[in-house]
C-alpha positions as CSV (number, residue, x, y, z in Angstrom):
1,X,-44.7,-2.0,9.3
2,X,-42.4,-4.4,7.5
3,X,-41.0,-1.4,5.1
4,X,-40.8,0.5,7.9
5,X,-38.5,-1.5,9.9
6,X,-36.8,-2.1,6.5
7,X,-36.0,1.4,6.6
8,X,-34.8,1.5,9.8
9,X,-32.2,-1.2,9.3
10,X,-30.6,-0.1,6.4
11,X,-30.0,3.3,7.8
12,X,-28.7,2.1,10.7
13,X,-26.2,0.0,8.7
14,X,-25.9,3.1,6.6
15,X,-24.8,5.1,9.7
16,X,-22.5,2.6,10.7
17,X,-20.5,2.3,7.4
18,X,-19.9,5.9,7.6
19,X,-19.3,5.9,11.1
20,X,-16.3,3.9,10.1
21,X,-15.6,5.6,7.2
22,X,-12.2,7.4,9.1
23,X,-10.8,3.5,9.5
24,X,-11.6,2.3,6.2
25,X,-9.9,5.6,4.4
26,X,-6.7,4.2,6.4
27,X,-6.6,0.8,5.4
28,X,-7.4,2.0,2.0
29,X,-4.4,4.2,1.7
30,X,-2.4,1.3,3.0
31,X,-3.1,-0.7,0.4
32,X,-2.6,2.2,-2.2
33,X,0.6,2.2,-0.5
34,X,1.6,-1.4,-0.7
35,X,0.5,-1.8,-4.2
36,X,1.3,1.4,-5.7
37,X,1.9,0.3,-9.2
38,X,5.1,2.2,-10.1
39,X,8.7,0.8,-10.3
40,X,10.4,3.2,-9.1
41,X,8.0,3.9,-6.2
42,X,8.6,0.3,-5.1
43,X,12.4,0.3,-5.6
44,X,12.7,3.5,-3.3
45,X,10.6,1.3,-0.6
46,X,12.9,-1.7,-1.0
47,X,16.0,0.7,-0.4
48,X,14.4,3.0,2.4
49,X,12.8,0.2,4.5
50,X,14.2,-2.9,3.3
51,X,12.3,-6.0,1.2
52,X,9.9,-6.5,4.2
53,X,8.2,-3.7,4.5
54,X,5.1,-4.7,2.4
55,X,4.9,-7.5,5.6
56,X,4.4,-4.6,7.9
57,X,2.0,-3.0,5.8
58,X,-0.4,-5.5,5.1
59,X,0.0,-6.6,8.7
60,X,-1.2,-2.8,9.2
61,X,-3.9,-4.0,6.7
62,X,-5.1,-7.0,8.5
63,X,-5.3,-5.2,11.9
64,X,-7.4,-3.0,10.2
65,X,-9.6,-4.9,8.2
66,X,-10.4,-7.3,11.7
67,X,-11.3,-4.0,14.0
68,X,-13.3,-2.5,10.7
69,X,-15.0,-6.2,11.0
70,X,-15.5,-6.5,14.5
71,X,-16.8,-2.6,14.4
72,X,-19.5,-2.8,12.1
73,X,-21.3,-5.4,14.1
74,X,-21.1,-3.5,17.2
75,X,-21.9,-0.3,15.0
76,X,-25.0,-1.7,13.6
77,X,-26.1,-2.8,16.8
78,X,-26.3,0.3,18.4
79,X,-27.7,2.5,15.8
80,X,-30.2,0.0,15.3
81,X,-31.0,0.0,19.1
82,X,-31.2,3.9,19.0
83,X,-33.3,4.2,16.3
84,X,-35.4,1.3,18.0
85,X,-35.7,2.9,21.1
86,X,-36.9,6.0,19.7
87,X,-39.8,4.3,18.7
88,X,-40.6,2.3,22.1
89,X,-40.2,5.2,24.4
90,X,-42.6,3.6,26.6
91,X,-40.3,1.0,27.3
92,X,-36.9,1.4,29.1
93,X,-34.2,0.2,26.4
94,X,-30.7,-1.1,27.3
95,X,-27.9,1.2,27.8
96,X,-26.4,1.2,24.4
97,X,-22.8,-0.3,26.1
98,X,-24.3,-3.2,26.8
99,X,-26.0,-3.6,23.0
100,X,-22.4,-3.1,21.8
101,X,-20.7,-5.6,24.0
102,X,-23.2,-8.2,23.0
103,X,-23.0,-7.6,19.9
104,X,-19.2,-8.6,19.9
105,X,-19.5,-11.2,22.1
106,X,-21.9,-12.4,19.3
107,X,-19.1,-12.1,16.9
108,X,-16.5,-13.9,18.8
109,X,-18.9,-16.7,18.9
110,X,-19.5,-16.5,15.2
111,X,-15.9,-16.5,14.6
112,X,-14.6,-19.6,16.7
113,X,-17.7,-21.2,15.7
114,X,-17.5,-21.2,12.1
115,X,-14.2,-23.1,12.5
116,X,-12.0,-20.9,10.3
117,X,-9.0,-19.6,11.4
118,X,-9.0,-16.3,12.8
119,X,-7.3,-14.8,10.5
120,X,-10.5,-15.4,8.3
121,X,-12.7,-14.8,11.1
122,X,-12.0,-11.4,11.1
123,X,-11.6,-10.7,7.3
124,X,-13.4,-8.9,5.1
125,X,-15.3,-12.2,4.2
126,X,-17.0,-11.9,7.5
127,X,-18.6,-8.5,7.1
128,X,-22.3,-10.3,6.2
129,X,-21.8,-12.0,9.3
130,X,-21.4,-8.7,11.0
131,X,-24.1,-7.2,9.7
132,X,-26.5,-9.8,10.9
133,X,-25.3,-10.2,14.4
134,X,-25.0,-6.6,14.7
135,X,-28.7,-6.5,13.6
136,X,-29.4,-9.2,15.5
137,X,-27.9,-8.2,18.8
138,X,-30.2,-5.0,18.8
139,X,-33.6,-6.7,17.5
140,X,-33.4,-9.3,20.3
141,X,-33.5,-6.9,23.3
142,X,-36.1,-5.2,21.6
143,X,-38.3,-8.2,21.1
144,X,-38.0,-9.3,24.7
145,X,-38.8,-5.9,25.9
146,X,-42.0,-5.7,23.9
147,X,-42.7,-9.2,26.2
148,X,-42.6,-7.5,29.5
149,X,-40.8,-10.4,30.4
150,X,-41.3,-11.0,34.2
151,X,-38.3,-10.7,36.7
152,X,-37.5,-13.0,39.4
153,X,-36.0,-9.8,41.2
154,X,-37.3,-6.4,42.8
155,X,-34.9,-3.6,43.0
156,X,-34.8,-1.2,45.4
157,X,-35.2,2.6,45.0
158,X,-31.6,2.7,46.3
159,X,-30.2,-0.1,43.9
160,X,-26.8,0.8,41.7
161,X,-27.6,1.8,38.6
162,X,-25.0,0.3,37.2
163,X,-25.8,-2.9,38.7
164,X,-29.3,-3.1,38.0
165,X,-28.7,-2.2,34.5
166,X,-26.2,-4.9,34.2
167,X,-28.7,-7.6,35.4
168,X,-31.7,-6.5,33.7
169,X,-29.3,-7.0,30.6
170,X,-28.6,-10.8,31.3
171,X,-31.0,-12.4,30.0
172,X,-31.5,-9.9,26.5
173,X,-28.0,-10.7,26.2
174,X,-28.4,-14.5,26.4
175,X,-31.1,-15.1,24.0
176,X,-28.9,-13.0,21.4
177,X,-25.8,-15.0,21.7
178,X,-28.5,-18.3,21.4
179,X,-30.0,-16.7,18.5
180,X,-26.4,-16.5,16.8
181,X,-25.4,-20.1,17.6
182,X,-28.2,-21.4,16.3
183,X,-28.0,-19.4,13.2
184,X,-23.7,-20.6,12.9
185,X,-25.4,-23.8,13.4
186,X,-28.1,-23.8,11.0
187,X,-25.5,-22.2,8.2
188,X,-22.6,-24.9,9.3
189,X,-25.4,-27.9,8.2
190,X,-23.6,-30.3,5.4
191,X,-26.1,-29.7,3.5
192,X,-26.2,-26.5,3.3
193,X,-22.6,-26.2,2.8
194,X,-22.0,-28.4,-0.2
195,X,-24.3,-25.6,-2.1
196,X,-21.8,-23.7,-2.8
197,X,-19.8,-26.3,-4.6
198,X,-22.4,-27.3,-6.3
199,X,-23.1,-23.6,-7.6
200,X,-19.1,-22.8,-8.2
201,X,-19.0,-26.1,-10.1
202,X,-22.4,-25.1,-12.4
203,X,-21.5,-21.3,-12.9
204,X,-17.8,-21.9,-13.4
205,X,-17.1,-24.8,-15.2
206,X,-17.7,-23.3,-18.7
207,X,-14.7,-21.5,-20.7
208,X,-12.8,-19.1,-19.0
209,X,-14.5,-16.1,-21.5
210,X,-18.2,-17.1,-20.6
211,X,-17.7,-17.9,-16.4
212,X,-16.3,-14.0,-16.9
213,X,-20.2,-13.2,-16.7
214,X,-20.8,-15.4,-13.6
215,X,-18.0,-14.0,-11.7
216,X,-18.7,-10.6,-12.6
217,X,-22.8,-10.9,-11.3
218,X,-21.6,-13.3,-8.3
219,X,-18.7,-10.6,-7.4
220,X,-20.9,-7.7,-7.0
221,X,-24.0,-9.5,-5.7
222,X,-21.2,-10.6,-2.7
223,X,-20.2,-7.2,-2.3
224,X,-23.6,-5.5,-2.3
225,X,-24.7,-7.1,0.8
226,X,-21.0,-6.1,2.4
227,X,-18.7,-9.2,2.1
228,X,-15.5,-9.3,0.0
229,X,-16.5,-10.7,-3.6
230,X,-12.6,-11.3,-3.9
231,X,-12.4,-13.8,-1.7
232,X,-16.1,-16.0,-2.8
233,X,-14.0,-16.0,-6.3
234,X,-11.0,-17.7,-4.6
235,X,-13.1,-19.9,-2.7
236,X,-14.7,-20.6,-6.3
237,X,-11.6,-21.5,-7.8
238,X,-10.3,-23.8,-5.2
239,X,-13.3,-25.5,-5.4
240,X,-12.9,-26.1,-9.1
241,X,-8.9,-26.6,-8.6
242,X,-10.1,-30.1,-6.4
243,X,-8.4,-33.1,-8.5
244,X,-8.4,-31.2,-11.6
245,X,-5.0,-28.9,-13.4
246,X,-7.5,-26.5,-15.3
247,X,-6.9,-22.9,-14.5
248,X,-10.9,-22.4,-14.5
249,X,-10.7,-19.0,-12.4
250,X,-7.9,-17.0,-12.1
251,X,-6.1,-17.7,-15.3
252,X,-4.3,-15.2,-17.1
253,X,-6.9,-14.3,-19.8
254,X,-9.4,-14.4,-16.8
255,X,-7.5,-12.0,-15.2
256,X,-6.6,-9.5,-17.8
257,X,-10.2,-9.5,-18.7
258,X,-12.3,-9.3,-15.4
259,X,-9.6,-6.4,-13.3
260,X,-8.7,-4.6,-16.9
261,X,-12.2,-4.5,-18.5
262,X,-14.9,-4.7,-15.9
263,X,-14.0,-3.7,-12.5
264,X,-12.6,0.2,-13.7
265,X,-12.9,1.8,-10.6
266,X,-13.4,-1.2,-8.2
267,X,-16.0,-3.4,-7.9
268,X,-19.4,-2.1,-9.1
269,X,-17.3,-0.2,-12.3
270,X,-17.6,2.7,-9.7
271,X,-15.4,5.0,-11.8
272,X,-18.4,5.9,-13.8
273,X,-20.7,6.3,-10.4
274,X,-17.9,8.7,-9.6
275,X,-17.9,10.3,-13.1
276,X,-21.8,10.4,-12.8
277,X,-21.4,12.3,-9.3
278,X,-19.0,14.8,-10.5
279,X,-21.8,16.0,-13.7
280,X,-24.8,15.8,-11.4
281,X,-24.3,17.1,-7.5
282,X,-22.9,20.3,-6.8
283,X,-23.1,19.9,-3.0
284,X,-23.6,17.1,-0.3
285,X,-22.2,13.9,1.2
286,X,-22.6,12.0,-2.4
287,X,-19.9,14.7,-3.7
288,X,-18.0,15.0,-0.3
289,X,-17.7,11.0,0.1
290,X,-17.0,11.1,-4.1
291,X,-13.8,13.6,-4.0
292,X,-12.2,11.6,-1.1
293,X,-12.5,8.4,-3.3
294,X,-11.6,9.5,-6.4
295,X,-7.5,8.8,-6.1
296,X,-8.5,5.5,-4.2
297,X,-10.8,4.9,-6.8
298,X,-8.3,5.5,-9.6
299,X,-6.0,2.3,-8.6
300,X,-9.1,0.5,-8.6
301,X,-9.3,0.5,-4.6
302,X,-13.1,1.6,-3.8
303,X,-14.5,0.4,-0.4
304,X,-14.5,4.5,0.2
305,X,-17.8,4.8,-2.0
306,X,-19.0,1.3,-1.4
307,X,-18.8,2.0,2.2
308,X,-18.9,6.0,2.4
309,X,-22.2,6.7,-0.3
310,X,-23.2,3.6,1.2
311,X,-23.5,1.8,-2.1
312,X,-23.8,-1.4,-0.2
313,X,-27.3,-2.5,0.8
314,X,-28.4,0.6,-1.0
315,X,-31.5,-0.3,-3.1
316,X,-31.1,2.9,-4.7
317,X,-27.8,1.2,-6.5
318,X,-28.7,-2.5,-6.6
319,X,-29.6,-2.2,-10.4
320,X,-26.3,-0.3,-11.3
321,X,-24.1,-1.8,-9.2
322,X,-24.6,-5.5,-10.4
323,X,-25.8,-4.8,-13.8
324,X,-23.6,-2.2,-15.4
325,X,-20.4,-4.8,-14.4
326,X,-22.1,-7.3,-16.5
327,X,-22.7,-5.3,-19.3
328,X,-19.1,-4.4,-19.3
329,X,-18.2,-8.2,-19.3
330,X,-20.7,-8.8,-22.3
331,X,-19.0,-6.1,-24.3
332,X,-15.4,-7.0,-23.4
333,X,-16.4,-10.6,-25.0
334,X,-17.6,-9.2,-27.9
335,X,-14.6,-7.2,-28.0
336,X,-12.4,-10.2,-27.5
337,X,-14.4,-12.5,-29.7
338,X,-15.5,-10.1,-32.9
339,X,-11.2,-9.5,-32.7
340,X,-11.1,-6.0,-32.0
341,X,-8.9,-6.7,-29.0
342,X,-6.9,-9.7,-28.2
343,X,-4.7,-10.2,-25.0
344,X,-1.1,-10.2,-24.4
345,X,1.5,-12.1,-22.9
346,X,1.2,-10.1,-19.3
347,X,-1.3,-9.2,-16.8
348,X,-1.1,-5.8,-15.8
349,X,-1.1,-5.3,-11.6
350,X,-4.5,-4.6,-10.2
351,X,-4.0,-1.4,-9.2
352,X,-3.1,-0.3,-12.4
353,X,-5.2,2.5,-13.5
354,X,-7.5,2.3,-16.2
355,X,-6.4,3.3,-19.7
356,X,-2.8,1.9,-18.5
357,X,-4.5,-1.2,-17.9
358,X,-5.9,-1.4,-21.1
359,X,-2.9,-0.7,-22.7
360,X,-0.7,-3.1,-21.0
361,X,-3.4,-6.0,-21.4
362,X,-4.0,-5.9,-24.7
363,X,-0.4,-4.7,-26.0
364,X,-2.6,-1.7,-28.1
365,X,-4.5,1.4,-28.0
366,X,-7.1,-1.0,-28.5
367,X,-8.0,-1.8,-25.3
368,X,-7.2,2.3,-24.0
369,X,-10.0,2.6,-26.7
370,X,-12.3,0.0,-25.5
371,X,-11.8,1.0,-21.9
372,X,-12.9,4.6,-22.9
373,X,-16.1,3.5,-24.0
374,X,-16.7,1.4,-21.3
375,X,-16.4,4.5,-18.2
376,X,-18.7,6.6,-20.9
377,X,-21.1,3.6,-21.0
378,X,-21.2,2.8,-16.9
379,X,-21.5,6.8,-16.4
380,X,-24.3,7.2,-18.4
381,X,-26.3,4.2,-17.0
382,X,-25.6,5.4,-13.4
383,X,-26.4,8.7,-14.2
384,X,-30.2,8.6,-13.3
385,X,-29.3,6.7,-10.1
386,X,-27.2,9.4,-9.0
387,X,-30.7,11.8,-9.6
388,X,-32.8,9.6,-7.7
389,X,-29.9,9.1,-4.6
390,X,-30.0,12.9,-4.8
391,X,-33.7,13.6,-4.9
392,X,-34.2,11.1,-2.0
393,X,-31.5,13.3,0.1
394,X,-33.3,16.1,-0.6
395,X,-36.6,14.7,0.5
């Protein structure tokens, strides 16, 4: 029973992702477009539209990131509650409009809970959040229906639909948005928050070549489960900034080695998932979803695949997704370390694409070279994955 509902959740997340696959292609191509990493590209920008136009577009960004938020909670919810339903047909469910509007009522409670600005609120560092109302706004009405849960009411034959619908929703609707202020409450305890100091100061506060490894396993574990890795690393380093001048995360060599040696592709290394694809499937949505992220994918912009495959919460890819990235980083040390590469004096922008990067980091073919080996490597190691995605689809 427990794998079964299992099941049932992670498709229902699965079908929301790529429900919202259409808005996170756009905010994707806005940020190719803001960070496109060509001179003269940026120069004719500057000219056409003035110096502020990268303003507009990651205001375009932000707008899009918040609804993208905001929808996957009330996504979830609903497939969640139609795939529910179908299994209680002897009970009447809710209308799925009123699953959805709970769900973001749930989230606007989440959000001016937590106590962040909005701005966060409804960034990409919020999607767990959204997953787990959205969840939690469609397992709630299902519980209480499976009470029978008495009314203090009697509707007539000739009641409003609408009406009746609306009331009978009250209370469901209630106990969810309880259920999620206890749970901001419970996550807001003191003590629960000065864990992640305590784990940013024990992961991170080695030398900058050896917390690579942490960062790289804490980055994808954070995106796996659908929240911005980016933005735990920043929180990371201010932590470790507090009263001291050390770089720690973030330096320069940090830099040049996590976004030019390890993430190829994106988080995950998914330019060899996408390499992988391309030898293995001839048809279906892994090859569909693959070709429309494969330019994304190229500037190292991939929340197409994570999103579209779904590689996040995808069992299938847990192994891949977090282990390949270390591997990178443990060759990329030995690289740096045994002398084969050593970095330069600049840090090439991270939408550079691989081979480019490699070049610019390490001022030689070198690190082209090294780079080369590293999308074989993370090809061949998702390779099987890619089998077993396929033979599941199949089944």
């Amino acid at each position: 029973m427990l794998r079964t509902h299992l099941r049932l959740y992670l498709f229902a997340i699965r079908d929301a992702f790529i429900t919202l696959l259409p808005l996170t292609f756009c905010k994707v191509m806005a940020e190719l477009a803001q960070e496109l990493p060509l001179p003269a590209y940026q120069e004719m920008m500057n000219g056409v539209f003035g110096n502020g136009w990268k303003l507009v577009v990651g205001q375009m960004i932000d707008a899009s990131v918040a609804a993208w938020t905001v929808g996957t909670a009330v996504a979830i919810a609903v497939y969640t509650h139609q795939r529910l339903s179908r299994q209680a047909a002897d009970r009447g469910p809710m209308p799925s409009f009123m699953i959805s509007f709970s769900a973001l009522v749930n989230f606007m409670l989440y959000v001016f809970m937590s106590g962040t600005s909005l701005a966060d609120g409804f960034s990409s560092g919020a999607m767990s959040a959204a997953i787990l109302i959205g969840l939690a706004s469609a397992i709630v009405p299902d519980v209480l229906s499976r009470w029978h849960v008495p009314w203090p009411w009697q509707f007539a034959y000739d009641t409003d639909v609408v009406f009746s619908r609306a009331l009978q929703a009250c209370i469901p609707t209630a106990v969810a948005a309880l259920f999620t202020i206890l749970l901001c409450a419970v996550l807001l305890l003191p003590a629960l928050s000065a864990i992640p100091q305590q784990v940013f100061e024990w992961a991170f506060g080695t030398d900058s070549r050896w917390s690579i490894l942490a960062a790289t396993f804490v980055n994808q574990v954070t995106w796996f489960f659908g929240a911005h890795g980016g933005s735990v690393l920043r929180t990371a380093s201010d932590t470790l900034l507090a009263g001291s001048s050390e770089p720690h995360l973030f330096s320069l060599e940090f830099q040049q080695l996590f976004v030019a040696f390890v993430l190829m592709g994106g988080s995950g290394s998914t330019l060899g998932l996408l390499l992988a694809i391309f030898l293995t499937v001839r048809e279906g949505s892994q090859l569909r979803v693959a070709r429309l992220g494969v330019v994304p994918s190229l500037f190292n912009i991939n929340e197409v695949v994570l999103f579209g495959l779904p590689v996040v919460l995808n069992p299938i890819y847990l192994a891949p997704f977090v282990g390949v990235p270390v591997l990178l980083a443990l060759i990329t040390i030995g690289a740096l370390e045994s002398g084969f590469i050593s970095l330069g004096e600049t840090s090439a922008p991270w939408t550079t694409p691989p081979l480019i990067s490699g070049w610019m980091a390490t001022e030689s073919w070198r690190g082209a070279a090294l780079q080369s080996f590293l999308i074989a490597l993370s090809t061949a190691h998702y390779f099987p994955f890619v089998q077993l995605a396929e033979r599941r689809r199949g089944d």
